[in-house]
C-alpha positions as CSV (number, residue, x, y, z in Angstrom):
1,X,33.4,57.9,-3.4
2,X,33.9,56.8,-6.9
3,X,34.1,52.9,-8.0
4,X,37.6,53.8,-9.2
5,X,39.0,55.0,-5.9
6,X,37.5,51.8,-4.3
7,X,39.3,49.7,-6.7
8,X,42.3,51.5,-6.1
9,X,42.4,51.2,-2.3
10,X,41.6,47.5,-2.3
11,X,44.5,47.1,-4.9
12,X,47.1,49.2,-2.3
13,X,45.7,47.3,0.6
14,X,46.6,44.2,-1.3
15,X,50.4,45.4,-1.0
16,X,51.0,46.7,1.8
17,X,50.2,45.3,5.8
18,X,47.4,46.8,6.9
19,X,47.2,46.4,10.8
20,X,44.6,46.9,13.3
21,X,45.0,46.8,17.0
22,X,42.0,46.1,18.4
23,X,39.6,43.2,18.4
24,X,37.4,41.6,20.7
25,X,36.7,37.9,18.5
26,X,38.2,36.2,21.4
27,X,36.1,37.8,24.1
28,X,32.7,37.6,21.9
29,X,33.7,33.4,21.5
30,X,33.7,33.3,25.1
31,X,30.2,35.1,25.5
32,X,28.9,32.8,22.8
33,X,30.1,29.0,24.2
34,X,31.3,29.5,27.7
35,X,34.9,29.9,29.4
36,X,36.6,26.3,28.1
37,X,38.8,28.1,25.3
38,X,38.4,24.8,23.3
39,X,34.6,24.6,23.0
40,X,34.8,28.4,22.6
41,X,36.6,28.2,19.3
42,X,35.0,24.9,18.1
43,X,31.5,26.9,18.7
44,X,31.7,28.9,15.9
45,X,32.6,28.0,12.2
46,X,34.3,31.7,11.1
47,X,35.2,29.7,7.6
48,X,31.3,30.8,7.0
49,X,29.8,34.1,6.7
50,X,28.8,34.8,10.8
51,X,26.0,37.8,10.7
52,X,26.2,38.3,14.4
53,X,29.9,39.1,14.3
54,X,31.9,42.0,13.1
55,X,34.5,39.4,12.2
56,X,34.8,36.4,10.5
57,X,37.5,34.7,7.8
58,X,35.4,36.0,4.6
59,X,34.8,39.7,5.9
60,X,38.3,39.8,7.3
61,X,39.3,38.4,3.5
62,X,37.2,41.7,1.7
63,X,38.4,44.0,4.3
64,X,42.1,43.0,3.4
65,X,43.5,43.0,7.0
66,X,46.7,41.4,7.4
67,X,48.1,42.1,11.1
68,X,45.7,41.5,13.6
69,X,45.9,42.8,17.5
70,X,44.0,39.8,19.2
71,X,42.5,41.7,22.2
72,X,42.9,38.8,25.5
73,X,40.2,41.5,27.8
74,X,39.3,40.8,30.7
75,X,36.1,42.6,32.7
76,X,36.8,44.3,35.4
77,X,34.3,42.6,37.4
78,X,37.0,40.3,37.5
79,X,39.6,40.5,40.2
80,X,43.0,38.9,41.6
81,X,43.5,35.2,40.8
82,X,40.4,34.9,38.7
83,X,41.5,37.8,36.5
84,X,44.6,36.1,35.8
85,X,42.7,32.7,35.0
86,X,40.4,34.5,32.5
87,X,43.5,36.5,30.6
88,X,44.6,33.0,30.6
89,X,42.1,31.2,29.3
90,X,41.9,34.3,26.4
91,X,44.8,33.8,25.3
92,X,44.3,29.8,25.0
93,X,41.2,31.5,22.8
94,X,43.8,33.1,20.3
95,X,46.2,30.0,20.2
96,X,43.5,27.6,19.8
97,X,42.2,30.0,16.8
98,X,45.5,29.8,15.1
99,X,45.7,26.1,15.6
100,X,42.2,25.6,14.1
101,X,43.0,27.8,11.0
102,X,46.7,27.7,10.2
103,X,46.4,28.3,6.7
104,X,44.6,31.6,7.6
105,X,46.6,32.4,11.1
106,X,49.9,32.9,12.1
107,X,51.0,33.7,15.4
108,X,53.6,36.5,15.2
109,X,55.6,37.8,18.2
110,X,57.8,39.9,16.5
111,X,57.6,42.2,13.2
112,X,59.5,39.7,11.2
113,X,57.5,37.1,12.2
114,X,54.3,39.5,11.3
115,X,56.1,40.6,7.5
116,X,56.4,36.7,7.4
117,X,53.0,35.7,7.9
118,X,51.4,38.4,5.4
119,X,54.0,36.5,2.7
120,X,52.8,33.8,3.7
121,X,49.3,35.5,2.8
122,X,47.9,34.9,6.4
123,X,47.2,36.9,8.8
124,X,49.2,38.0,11.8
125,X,48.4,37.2,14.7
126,X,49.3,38.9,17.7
127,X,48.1,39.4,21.6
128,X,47.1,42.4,23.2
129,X,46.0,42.7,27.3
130,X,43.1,44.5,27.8
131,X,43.3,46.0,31.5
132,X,45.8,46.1,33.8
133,X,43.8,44.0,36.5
134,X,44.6,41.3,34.6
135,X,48.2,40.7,36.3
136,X,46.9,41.0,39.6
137,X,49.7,43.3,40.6
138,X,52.3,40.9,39.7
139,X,55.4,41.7,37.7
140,X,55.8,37.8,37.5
141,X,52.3,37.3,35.7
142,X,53.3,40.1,33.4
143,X,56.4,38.6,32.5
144,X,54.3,35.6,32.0
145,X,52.1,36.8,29.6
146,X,54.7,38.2,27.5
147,X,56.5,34.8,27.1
148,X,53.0,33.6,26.1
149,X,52.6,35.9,23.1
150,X,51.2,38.9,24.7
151,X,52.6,42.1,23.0
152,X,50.9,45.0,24.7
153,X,48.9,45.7,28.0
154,X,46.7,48.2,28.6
155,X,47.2,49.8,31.6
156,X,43.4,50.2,32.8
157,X,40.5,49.3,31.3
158,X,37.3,51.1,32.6
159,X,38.1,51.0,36.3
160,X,41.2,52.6,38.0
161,X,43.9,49.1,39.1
162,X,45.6,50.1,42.5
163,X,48.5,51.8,40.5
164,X,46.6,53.7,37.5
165,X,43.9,56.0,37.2
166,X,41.8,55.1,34.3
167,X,39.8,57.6,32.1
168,X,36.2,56.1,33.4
169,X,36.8,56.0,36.9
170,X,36.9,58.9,39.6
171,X,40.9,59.3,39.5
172,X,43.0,58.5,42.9
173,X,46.6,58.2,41.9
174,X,46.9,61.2,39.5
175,X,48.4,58.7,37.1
176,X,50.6,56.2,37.8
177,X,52.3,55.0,41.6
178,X,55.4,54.4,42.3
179,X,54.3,50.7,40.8
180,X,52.6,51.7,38.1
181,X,56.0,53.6,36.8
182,X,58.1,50.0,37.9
183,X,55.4,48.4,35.7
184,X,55.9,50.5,32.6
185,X,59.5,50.2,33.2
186,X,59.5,46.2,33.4
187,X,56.9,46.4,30.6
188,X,60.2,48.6,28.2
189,X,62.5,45.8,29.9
190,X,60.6,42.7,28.5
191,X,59.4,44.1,24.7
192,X,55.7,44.3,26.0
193,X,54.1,47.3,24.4
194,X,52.5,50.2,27.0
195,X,49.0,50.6,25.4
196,X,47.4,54.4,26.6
197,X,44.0,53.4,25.3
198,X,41.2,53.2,28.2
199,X,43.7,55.5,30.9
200,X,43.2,59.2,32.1
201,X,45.5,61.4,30.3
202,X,47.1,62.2,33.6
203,X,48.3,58.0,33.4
204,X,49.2,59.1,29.3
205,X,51.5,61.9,30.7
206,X,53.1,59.9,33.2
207,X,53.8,56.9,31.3
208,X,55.2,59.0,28.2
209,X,57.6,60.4,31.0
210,X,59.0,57.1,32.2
211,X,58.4,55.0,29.0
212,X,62.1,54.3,27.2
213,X,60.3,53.0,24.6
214,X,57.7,53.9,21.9
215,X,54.0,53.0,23.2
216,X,50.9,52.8,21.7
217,X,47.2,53.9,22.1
218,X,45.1,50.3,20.4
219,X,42.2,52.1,20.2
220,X,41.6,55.8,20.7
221,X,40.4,58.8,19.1
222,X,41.3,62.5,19.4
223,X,39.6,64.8,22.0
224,X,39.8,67.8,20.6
225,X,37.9,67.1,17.7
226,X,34.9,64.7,20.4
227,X,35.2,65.0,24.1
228,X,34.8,62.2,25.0
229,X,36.9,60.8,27.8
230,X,38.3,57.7,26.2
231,X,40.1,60.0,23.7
232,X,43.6,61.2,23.6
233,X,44.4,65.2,24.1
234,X,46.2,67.1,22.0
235,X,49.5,67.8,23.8
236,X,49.3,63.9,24.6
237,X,49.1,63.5,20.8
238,X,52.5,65.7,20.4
239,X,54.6,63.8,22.5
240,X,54.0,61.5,20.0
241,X,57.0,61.9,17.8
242,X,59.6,62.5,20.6
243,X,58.6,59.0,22.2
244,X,58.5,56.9,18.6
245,X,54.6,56.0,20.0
246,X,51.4,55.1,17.4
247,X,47.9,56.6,18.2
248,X,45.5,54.0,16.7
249,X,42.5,55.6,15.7
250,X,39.4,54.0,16.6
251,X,35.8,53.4,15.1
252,X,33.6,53.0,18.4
253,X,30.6,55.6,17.5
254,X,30.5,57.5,20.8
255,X,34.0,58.2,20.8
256,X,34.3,59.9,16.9
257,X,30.7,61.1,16.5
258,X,30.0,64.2,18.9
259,X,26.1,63.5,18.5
260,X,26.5,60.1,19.5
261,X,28.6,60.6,22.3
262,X,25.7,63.2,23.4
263,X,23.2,60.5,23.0
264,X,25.8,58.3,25.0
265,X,25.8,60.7,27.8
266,X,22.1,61.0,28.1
267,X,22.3,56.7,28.4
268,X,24.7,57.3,31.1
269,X,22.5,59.7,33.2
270,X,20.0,57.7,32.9
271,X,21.7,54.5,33.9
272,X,23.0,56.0,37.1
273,X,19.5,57.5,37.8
274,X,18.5,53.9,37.5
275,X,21.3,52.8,40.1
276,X,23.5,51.1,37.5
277,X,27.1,50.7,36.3
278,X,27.4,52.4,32.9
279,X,31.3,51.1,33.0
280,X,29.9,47.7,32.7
281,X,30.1,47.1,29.3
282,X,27.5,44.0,29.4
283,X,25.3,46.1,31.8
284,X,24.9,49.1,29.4
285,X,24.3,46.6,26.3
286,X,21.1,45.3,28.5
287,X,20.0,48.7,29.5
288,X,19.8,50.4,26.2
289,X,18.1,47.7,24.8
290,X,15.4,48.8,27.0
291,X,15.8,52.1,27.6
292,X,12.9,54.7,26.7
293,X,15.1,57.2,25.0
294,X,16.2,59.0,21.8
295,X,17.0,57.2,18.6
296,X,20.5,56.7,19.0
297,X,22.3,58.8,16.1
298,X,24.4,57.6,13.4
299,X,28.3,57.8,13.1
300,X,29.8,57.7,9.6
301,X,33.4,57.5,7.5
302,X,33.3,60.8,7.5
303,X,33.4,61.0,11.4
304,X,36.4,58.7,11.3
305,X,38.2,60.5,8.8
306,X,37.7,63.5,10.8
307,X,40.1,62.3,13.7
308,X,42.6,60.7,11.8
309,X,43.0,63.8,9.7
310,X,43.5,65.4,13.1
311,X,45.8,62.9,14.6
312,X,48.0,63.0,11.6
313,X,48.0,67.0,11.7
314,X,49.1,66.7,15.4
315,X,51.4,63.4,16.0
316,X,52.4,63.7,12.3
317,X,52.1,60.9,9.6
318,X,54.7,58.3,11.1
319,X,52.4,58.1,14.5
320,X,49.1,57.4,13.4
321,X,47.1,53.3,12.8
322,X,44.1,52.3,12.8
323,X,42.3,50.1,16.0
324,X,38.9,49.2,14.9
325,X,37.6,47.9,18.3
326,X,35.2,45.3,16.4
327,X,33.3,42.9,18.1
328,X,34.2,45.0,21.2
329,X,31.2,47.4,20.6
330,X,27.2,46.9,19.4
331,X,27.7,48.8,16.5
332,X,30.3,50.8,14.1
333,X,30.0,53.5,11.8
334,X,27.8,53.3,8.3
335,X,30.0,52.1,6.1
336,X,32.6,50.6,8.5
337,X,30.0,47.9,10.0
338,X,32.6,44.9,10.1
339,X,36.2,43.8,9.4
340,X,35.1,44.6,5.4
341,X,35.3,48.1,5.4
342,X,39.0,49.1,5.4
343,X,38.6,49.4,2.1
344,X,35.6,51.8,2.2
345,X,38.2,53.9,4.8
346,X,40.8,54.2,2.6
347,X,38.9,55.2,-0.5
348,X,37.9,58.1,1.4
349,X,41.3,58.7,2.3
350,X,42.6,58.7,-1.2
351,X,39.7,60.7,-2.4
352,X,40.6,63.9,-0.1
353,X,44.6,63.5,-1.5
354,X,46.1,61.0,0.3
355,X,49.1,59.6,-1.0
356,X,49.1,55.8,-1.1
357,X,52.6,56.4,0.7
358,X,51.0,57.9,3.3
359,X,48.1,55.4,3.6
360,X,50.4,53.0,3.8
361,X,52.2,54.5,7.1
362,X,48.2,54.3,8.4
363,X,47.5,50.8,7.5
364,X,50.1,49.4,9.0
365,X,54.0,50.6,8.4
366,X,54.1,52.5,11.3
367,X,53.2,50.0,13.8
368,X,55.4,47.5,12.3
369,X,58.3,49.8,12.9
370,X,57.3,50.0,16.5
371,X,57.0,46.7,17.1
372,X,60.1,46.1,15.3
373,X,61.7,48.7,17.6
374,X,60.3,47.1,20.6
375,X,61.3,43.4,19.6
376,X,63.0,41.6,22.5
């Protein structure tokens, strides 16, 4: 891409709200100074340039994000009460954050509190749930969590909860119980967004059935162009538009780059040949640090690009963002290594005919209408 169409993305993305709905900051705090949500903020100074994470206040400055998804995940090795402690003490993580930085943060609930904050030039600040284990099968906990902040919930994460099949587990329900449709429906009822990232597309058909109201996938790419099972299928892409709904696209290598979900496969088999949990996202990190294998290929823009431009020919423009996933993964794409490299994206974008109009539904217009449609 040329220096000019570099300059020119950074200048639209200076305008315009660009949104992401994925990231894991709070979660990698956590790993780095423990549980207490307190120390786990004051561990790390993110005014400074932090080479072991994706995100930090000066990369998240040159990347020009302005509406942040604050992912509250929670492993699935956690279960019942202490699920609901840990999605608690995440999202202490995020409102500590914003308390420590406020002329950087600003906790939005609601799209005009998010159009708000980027006038304000800080960054929005808003809460996602990562797994539906986290409520512990409680419609109370959920309602709880929305009158902390929380915006969406995913319904799974990589293990099926007792009322949704996920897309990494051996399904049981085929999709959603009789629960998992009240859930959704409470979920509507409350201005919580349903998030289809991490759940089988049999869940993704099911909740689109019951769901009043648009939903969202944080972070997901398309199937048909790498199957991989964490990506969404095309005929779940096209009920897009009748629901109001916003596929994210995602950066996470294996899921846009079909040579590096190959090589992901080949970890997998050899992880369960070894007796171990490949869904176990810490697990996994260990093993193919050690693991005697191929060099793992290289995902690029290009591979990115690729899915969006598929998403948007299949959902259509007004139902397509962007959900980085950093700090949730090892590594991203060349080019898109950190919070820095919207720019880098959108360059691209404009390179291949993209109208800044149209980028500007991407970066973040499109999820502000849902939220603003799903304000409560």
């Amino acid at each position: 891409m040329t220096s000019g169409e570099l300059a020119r993305a950074t200048a639209m993305l200076d305008s315009v709200i660009l949104a992401d709905g994925h990231n894991d900051l709070p979660w990698e705090l956590r790993n780095r100074s423990g549980p207490n949500p307190v120390k786990a903020v004051a561990g790390t100074d993110l005014i400074v340039s932090q080479p072991g994470l994706h995100t930090d206040f000066p990369k998240l400055r040159a990347g020009r994000l302005s509406l942040q998804f604050w992912s509250v995940y929670v492993p699935c090795t956690y279960e019942g009460h202490s699920a609901v402690t840990a999605v608690l003490e995440q999202i202490e993580v995020v409102h500590q954050l914003i308390e420590r930085y406020p002329d950087k943060l600003a906790l939005a609930t609601t799209a005009d509190e998010a159009e708000a904050a980027f006038r304000s030039g800080r960054i929005a600040s808003l809460l996602g749930a990562e797994g539906g284990h986290s409520i512990a099968e409680s419609l109370g906990v959920l309602r709880i969590l929305r009158r902390l902040g929380v915006r969406y919930m995913t319904l799974t994460h990589n293990y099926n909860t007792p009322w949704a099949d996920s897309a990494t587990d051996e399904p049981v329900h085929g999709g959603l119980t009789e629960f998992g449709r009240e859930i959704v429906r409470e979920m509507n009822e409350i201005g919580m967004l349903v998030d289809l990232s991490h759940v089988a597309p049999s869940t993704m058909r099911d909740a689109l059935s019951v769901s009043t109201s648009p939903v969202i996938f944080s972070h997901s790419s398309c199937l048909a162009v790498n199957d991989h099972p964490r990506n969404i299928p095309d005929d779940v892409l096209a009920m897009l538009p009748g629901n109001g709904g916003v596929a994210m696209v995602t950066f996470v290598p294996a899921f846009v780059s079909p040579a590096v979900a190959a090589w992901d496969l080949e970890l997998k088999a050899a992880m369960e040949a070894a007796g171990e949990d490949y869904r176990q996202l810490d697990l996994r990190s260990k093993f193919a640090e050690g693991w005697n294998g191929p060099v793992k290929p290289k995902a690029g823009v290009d591979d990115v690009v690729a899915h969006i431009e598929h998403a948007r020919e299949v959902a259509g423009i007004d139902h397509i963002g962007l959900g980085g996933d950093y700090d949730g993964v090892g590594e991203l794409p060349q080019g898109l290594e950190d919070v820095s490299g919207y720019p880098v994206l959108f360059a691209a974008l404009l390179e291949r005919g993209w109208s800044e109009a149209d980028c500007a539904k991407l970066a973040g217009a499109n999820t502000v209408r849902v939220l603003r449609e799903t304000d409560s």
